[in-house]
C-alpha positions in Angstrom: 76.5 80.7 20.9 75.5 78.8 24.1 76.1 80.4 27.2 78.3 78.5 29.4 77.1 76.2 32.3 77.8 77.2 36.1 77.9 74.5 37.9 79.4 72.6 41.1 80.6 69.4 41.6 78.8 68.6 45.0 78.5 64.8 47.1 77.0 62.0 45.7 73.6 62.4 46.1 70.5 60.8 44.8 68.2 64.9 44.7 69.0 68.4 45.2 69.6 69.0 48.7 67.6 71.3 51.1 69.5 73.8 52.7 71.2 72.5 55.8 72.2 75.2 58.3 73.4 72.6 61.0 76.7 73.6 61.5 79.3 75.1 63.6 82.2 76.8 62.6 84.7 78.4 64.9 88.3 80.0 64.4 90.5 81.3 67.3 94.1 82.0 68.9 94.3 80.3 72.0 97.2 80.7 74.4 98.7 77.4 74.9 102.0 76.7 77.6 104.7 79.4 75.6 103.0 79.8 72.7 100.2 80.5 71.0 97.9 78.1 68.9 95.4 79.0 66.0 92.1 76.3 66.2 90.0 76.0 63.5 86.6 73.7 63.8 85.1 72.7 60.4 82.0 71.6 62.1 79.6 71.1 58.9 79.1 70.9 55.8 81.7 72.9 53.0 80.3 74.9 50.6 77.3 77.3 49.5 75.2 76.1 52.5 77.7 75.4 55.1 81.5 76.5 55.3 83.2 78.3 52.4 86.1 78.5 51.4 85.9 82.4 51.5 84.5 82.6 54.6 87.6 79.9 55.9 90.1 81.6 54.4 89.3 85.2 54.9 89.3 84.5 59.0 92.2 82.4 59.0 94.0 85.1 57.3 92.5 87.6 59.8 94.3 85.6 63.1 97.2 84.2 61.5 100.1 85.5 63.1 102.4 83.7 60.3 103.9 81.4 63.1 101.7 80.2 65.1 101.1 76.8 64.7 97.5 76.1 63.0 95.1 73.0 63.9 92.2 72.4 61.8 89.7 70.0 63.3 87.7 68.2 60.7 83.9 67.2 61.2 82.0 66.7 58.0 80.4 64.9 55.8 81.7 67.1 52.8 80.3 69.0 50.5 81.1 71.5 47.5 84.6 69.7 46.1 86.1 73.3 44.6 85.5 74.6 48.6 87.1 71.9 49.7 89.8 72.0 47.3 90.7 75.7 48.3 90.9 75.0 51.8 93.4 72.1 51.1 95.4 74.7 49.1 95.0 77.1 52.1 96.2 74.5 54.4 98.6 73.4 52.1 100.7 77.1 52.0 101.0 76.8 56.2 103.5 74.4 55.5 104.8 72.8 58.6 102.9 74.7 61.3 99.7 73.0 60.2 98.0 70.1 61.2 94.7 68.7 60.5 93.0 67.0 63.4 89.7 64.6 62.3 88.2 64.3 64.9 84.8 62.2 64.0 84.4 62.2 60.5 86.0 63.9 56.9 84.1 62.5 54.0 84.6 63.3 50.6 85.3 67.2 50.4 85.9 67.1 53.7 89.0 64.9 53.5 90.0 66.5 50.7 90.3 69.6 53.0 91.9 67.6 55.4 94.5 66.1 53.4 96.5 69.6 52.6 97.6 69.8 56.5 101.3 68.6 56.6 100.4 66.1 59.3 96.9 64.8 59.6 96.0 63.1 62.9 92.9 60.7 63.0 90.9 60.1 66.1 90.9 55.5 66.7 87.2 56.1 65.8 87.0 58.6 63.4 86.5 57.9 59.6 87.8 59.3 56.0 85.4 58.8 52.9 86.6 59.0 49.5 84.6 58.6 46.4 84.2 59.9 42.5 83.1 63.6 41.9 79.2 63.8 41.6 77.0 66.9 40.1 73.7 67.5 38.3 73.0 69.2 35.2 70.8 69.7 32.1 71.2 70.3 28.5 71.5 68.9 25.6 73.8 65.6 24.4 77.1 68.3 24.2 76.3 70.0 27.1 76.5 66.4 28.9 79.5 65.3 27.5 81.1 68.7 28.4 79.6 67.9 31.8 81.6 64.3 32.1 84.7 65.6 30.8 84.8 68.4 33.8 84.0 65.8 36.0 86.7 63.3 34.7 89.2 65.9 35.4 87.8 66.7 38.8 88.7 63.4 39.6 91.7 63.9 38.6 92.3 67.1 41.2 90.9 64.5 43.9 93.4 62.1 43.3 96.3 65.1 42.8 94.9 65.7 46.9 95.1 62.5 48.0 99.0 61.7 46.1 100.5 65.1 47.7 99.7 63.7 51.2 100.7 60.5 50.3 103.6 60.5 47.7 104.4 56.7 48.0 100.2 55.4 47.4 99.9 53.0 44.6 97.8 55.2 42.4 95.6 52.2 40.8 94.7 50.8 44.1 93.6 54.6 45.3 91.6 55.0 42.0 89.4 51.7 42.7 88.9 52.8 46.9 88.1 56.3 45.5 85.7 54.3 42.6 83.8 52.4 45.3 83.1 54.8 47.7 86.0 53.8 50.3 85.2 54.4 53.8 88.6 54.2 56.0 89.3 53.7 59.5 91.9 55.4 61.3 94.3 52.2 60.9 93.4 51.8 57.3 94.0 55.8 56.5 97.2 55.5 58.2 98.6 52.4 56.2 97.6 54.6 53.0 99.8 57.1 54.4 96.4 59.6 54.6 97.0 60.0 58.0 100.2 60.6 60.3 98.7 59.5 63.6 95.9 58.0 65.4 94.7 59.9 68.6 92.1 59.9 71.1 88.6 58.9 69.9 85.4 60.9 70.4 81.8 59.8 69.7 80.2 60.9 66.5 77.1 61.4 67.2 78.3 64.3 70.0 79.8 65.9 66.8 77.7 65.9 64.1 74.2 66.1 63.9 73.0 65.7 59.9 72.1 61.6 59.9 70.0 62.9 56.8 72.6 63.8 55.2 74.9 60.8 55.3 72.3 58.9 53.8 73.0 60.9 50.5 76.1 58.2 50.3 76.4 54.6 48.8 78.1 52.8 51.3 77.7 55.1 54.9 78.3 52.3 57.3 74.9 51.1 59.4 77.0 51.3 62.6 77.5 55.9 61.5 73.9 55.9 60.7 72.4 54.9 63.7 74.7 56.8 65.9 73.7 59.6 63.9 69.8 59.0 64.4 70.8 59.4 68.2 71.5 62.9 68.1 69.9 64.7 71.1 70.8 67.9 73.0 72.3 66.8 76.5 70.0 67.0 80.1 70.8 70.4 81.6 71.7 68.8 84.4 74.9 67.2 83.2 75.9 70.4 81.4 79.7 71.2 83.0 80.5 75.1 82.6 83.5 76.4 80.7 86.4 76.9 82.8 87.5 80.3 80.2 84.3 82.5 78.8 85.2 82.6 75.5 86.2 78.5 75.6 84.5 76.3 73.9 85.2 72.6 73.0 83.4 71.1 70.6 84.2 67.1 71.1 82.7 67.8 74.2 79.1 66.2 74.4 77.3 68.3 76.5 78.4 71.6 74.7 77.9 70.1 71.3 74.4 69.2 72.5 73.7 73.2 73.3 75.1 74.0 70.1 73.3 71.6 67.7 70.0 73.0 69.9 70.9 76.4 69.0 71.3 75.2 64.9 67.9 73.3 65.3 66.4 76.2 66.9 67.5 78.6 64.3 67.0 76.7 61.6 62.9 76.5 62.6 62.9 80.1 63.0 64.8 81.1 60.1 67.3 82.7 61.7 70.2 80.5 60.7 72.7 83.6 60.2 72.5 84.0 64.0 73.5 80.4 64.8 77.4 81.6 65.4 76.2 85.3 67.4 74.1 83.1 69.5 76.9 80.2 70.2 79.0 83.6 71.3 76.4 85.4 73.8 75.8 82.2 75.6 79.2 80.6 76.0 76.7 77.0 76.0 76.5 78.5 79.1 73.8 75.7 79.6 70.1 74.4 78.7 68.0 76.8 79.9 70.7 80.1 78.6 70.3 78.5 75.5 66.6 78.2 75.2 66.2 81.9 76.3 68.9 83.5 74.4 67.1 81.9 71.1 63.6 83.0 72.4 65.1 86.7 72.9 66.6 86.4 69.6 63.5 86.0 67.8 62.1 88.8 69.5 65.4 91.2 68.7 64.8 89.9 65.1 61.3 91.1 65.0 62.3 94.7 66.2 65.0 95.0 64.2 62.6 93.8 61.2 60.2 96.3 62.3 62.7 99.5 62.5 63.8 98.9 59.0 67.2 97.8 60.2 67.1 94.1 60.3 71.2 94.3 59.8 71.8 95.5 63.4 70.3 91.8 64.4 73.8 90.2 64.6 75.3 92.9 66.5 72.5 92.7 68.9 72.1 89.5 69.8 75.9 88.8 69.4 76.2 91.3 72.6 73.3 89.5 74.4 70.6 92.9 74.7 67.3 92.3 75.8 64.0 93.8 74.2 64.1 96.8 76.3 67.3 97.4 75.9 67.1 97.0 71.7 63.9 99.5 71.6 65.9 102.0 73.1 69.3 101.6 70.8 66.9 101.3 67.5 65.4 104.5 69.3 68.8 106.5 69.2 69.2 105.2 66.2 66.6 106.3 64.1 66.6 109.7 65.8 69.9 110.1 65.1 69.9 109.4 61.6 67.5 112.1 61.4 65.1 110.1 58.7 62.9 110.5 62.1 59.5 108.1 62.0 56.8 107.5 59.6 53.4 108.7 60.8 50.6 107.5 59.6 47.8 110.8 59.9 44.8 108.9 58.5 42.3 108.7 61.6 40.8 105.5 62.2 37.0 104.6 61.6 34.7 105.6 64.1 32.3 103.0 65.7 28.9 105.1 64.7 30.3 106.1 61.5 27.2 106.4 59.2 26.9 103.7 56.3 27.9 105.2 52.9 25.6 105.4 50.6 26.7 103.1 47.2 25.6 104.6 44.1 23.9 101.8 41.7 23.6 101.6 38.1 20.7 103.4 36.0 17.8 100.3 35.3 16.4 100.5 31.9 13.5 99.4 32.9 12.8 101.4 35.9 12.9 104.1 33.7 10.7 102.9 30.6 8.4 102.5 34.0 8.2 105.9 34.9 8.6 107.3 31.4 5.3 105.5 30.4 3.8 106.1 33.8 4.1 109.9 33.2 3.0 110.2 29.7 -0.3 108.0 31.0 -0.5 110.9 33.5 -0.5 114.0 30.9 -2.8 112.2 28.7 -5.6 111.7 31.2 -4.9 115.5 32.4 
């Protein structure tokens, strides 16, 4: 028996993907006038290289409250449909108290994720994409028509999203914009009933920084493209500081700027899993906090690396320690586990250490010399 296939069903896209690490993804409770309101940014991509569903939905069960109201701000160009389809069921149980706020751009997972907030509110300049399912696989001619069958009914879940926001859609014309990869202003998303309300606009390119990515799709407007191919951390000098430490607004340009340098930076060093403890240390405190705190990181990565206990590296950098101040924690640390230090008791080479002597092989011939040379010698004596 064959074993069975895992597989995803991922964007449209022409390859496999490179990791992407670009993202930002950020959950809080924020105190609002009498009440208190739980923000979630989906900042990214959704899926295996970007935002989870796990990872979404074990934080947003970690703050809810039960009756807060919930806001999830949508940025992204999609990704793995089953995440995406989890966090529209996660979305979907919040019932009333949730909202889903796109604020640049939801395409295909993405606004599949978006669609399970009871009332979804589109920016005058954002965008929705929705297309067919897409995947790759291998195998033989069964293995492919199992493929397309999973697919077929993958579309079916899609369109399942995109009815339970809007009851009342005429379901063949939402099969042929989800056919030819539909891409929907505000105004249009609204007359499908996709969207509840059109409210202020932000720029895109301030919000999402993976032009590469978009051109993955079919029919990604020119116009998204080259604002995307603009993307550029802002001058220090317009950087305007948070008015709350642990506030941080993503549509704002010149914060999003510090956080896609932190992503970039990361992503070069390959230290991606400190994009977020980074973002939280410096507050995008500004240009030149940012540039140290990822130069420092490095460094804490390297002594952590070094110890043998690279997992402290979050926790470090995540509480903003210097290199002086790391040696001396990874100090206690290892003195206190009592494991103590390995010592290495071989003493290094001396400068005037004498050549050793290399022993060569016996040569037959050298010694059928001296043999003969010898018996020459006996006979003449």
């Amino acid at each position: 028996m064959k074993p069975l296939m895992p597989f995803r069903i991922f964007n449209k896209a022409k390859i496999d993907l490179p990791v992407e690490d670009q993202h930002w993804y950020r959950i809080k409770a924020e105190a609002q006038a009498e009440q208190t309101v739980i923000e979630i940014y989906v900042y990214g991509e959704i899926g295996a290289w970007g935002i989870t569903a796990n990872q979404f939905i074990q934080d947003l069960k970690a703050i809810d409250d039960g009756v807060s109201p919930v806001v999830a701000a949508f940025n992204t160009n999609g990704g793995d449909l089953f995440d995406g389809l989890a966090i529209h069921n996660a979305l979907k149980r919040l019932g009333e108290r949730c909202s889903s706020r796109i604020d640049a751009l939801a395409a295909s997972a993405g606004s599949v994720a978006a669609c399970g907030a009871h009332r979804v509110v589109m920016a005058s300049n954002a965008i929705m994409m929705i297309h067919n399912p897409w995947t790759w696989t291998s195998g033989d001619a069964e293995d492919l028509r199992k493929v397309a069958d999973v697919l077929d009914q993958t579309l079916e879940a899609i369109i399942a999203a995109y009815k339970a926001k809007s009851p009342d859609i005429d379901e063949a014309e939402l099969r042929r914009l989800v056919d030819d990869e539909t891409w929907l202003t505000a105004q249009e998303a609204l007359a499908l009933g996709l969207a509840d309300e059109i409210g202020t606009g932000v720029e895109v390119k301030a919000c999402l920084g993976q032009g590469a990515a978009m051109k993955r799709y079919r029919n990604t407007p020119q116009a998204l493209l080259d604002q995307l191919k603009a993307v550029q951390p802002e001058p220090a000098a317009e950087v305007d500081p948070p008015t709350k430490p642990d506030s941080v607004e993503p549509a704002a340009s010149n914060s999003t700027g510090l956080a896609l340098m932190i992503t970039q930076g990361c992503d070069k060093a390959g230290i991606s899993n400190l994009i977020e403890p980074l973002i939280a240390s410096t507050k995008l405190a500004d240009e030149a906090t940012v540039k140290a705190a990822l130069t420092q990181a490095k460094t804490v990565r390297d002594l952590c690396v070094a110890a043998r206990l690279p997992e402290l590296t979050v926790e470090f950098v995540r509480a903003g320690l210097d290199a002086p101040a790391v040696r001396a924690r990874l100090f206690d640390k290892l003195v206190g586990s009592g494991k103590g230090f390995e010592i290495d008791n071989s003493l290094p080479p001396a400068d005037d250490e004498p050549e050793k002597v290399k022993a060569q092989l016996p040569n037959p011939s050298t010694i059928w010399s001296a043999r003969r040379q010898a018996a020459r010698k006996g006979a003449s004596a």
